[in-house]
N, C-alpha and C positions, 0 to 999 in steps of 0.2 A: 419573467419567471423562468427558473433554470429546470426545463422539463427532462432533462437527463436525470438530475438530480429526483426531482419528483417522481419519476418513474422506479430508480430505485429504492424510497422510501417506499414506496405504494407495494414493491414487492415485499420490502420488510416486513410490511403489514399483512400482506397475505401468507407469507412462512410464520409466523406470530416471531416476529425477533422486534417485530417495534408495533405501539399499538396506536389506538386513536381513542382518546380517553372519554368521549364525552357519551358513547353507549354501553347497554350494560353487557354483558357477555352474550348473549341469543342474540342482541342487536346485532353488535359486531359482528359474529359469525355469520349475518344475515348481509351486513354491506359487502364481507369478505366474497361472500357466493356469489355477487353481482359482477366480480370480477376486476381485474386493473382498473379499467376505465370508470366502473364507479369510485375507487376507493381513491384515483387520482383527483375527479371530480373532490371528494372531501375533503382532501386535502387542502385543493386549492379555494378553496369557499371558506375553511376553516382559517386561512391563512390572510384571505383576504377580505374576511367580515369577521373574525375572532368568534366568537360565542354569543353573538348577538341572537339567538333562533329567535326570541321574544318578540323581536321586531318583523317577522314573519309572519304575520297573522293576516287574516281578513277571509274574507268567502271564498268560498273552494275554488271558484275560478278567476277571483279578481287578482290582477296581476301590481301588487301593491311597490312603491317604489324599493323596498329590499330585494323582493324578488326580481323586479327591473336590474338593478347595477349586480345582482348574480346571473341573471341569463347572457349580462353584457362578459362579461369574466368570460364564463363558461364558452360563452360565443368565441373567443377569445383564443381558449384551449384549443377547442374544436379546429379553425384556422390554421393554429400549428400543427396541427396534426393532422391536416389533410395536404400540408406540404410535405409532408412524408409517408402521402397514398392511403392517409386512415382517415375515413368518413366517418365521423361520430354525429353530424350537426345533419337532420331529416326537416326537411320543409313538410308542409300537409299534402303538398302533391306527389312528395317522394312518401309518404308514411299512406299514402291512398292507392299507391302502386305497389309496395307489397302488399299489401293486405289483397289485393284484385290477383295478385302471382301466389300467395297463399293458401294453403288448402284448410280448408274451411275446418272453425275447429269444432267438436262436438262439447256439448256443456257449457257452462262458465262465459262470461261474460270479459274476464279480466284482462284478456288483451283487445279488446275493444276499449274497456275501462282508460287502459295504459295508455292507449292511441289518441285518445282523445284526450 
């Protein structure tokens, strides 16, 4: 994959000069707020599983073989991009040591949600 390339698409997307067709308007603006590295992520999932989400399914936590050959991709990205010093890929005991270096949040549940 040519991640120069992909990083400037992903900016396109985020200036709206190019889009990603498959959400509706709120969506979009919603992966756009996640930032580059989400919207590269989709990219590259889009490009390398098309439009297959259907075959995504199963229980919330069972890890079904689509979702297997995309965390393999994504593993992938992440790799190249920590050869140029950006850590995107958190094992449980790197994602267990922020949370221990974090200050504790009040409310809400959802980064616990996330983490887990």
């Amino acid at each position: 994959m040519d991640y120069g390339r992909l990083s400037k698409l992903a900016r396109r997307v985020i200036e709206g000069t190019a889009t990603i067709a498959r959400l509706d308007h709120d969506e979009e603006q919603g992966r756009i707020a996640g930032g580059s590295r989400n919207v590269e992520a989709t990219i590259i999932l889009g490009t390398a599983f098309g439009h297959h989400q259907s075959q995504q399914n199963g229980a919330c936590f069972a890890i079904n073989k689509e979702s297997l050959k995309q965390k393999t991709v994504l593993r992938a990205y992440a790799d190249e991009s920590l050869k140029n010093g950006i850590k995107l890929w958190y094992s449980e005991t790197d994602i267990e040591e922020i949370k221990k270096q974090s200050i504790a949040q009040s409310g809400g549940a959802e980064a616990d949600v996330c983490l887990k």
